[in-house]
C-alpha positions as CSV (number, residue, x, y, z in Angstrom):
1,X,2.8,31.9,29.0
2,X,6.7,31.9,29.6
3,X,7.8,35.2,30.8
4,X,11.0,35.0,28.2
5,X,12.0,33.5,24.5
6,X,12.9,30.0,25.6
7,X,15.6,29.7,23.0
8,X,16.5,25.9,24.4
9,X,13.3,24.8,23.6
10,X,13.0,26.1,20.5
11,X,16.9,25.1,19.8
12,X,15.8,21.7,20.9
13,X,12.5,21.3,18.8
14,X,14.6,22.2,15.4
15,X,17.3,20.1,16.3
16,X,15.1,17.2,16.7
17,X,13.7,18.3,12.3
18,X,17.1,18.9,11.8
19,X,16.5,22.6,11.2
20,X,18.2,25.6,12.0
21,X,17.8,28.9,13.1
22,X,18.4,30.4,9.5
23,X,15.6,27.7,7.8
24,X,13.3,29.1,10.8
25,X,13.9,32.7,10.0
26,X,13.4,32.2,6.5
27,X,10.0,29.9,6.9
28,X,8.5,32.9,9.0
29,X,10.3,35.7,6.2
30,X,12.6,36.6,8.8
31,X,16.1,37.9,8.6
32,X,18.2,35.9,10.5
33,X,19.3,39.3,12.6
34,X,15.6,39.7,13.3
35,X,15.3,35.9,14.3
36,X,18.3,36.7,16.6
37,X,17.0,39.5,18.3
38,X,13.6,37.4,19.4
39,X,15.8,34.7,20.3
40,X,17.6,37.1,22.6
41,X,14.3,38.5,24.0
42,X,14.9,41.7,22.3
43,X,11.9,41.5,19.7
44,X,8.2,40.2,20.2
45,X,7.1,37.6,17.8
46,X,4.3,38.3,15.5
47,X,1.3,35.9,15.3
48,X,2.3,35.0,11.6
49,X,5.5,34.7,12.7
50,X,3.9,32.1,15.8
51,X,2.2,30.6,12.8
52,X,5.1,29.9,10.6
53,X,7.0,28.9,13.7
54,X,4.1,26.4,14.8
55,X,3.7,24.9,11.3
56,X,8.1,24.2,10.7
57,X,7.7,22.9,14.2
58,X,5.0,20.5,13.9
59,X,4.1,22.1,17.4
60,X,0.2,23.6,18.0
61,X,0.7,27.7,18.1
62,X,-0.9,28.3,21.0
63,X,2.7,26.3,22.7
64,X,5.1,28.2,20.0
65,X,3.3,31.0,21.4
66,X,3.6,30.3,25.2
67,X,7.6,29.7,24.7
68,X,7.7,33.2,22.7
69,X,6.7,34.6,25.9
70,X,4.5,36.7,23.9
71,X,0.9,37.9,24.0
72,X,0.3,37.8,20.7
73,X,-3.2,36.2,20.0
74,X,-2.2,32.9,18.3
75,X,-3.7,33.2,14.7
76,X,-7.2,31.7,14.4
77,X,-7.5,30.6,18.1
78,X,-11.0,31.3,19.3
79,X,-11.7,33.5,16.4
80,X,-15.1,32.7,16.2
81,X,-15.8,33.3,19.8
82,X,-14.5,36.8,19.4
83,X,-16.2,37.3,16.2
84,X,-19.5,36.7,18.3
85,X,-18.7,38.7,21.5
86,X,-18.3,41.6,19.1
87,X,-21.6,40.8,17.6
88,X,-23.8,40.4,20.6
89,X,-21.8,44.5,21.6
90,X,-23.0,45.9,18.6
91,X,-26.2,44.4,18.6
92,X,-26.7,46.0,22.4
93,X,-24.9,49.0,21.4
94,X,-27.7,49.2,18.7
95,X,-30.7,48.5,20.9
96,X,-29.5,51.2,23.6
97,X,-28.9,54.0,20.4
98,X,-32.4,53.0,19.5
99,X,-33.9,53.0,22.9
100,X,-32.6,56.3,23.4
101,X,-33.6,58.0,20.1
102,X,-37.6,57.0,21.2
C-alpha cells in the first residue's frame, strides 16, 4: 500500500482515457472540492469511491486502492473468505455458550 495519494499516477492513468479530474469526481459522486482534498492527501477514499475509481480506470481496485494509500477494504475482495471466518466464530462461539450452559 502507498503511504500517500499518488496523484501522478492517477493524473497519468486519466490522461492516458482522456479524463479529468472533474469526470473522476463525478463517476465516484464526488464534488470536485472533495476529489481535491483526496488528491491532496487530506481525505481517505471510500471503498465505493476505490470502486468507481477502479471501474473509470480500467485498473483492478485492489491497485486504485494501493495508490489511494488507503486501508479501505477494496469492495468485494475476499468477501467470501470473511463471510466464512465469521461463520466458523459464531459457530464456536455457539458450541462454547452451549458447553457451558450443560
Amino acid at each position: 500500500m502507498a503511504l500517500f495519494f499518488d496523484a501522478q499516477w492517477f493524473d497519468a492513468r486519466l490522461g492516458e482515457r482522456g479524463l479529468s479530474r472533474a469526470v473522476m469526481a463525478a463517476a465516484a459522486g464526488l464534488g470536485e472540492a472533495d476529489l481535491a482534498l483526496a488528491f491532496k492527501d487530506q481525505r481517505e477514499v471510500s471503498a465505493a469511491e476505490v470502486a468507481a475509481f477502479a471501474e473509470l480506470l480500467g485498473v483492478p481496485a485492489a491497485e486504485v486502492a494501493s495508490r489511494a494509500g488507503v486501508s479501505t477494504p477494496v469492495p468485494g475482495e475476499d468477501a467470501a473468505q470473511r463471510i466464512a471466518a465469521l461463520e466458523r466464530r459464531v459457530a464456536a462461539l455457539e458450541a462454547e455458550v452451549a458447553r457451558l450452559k450443560a
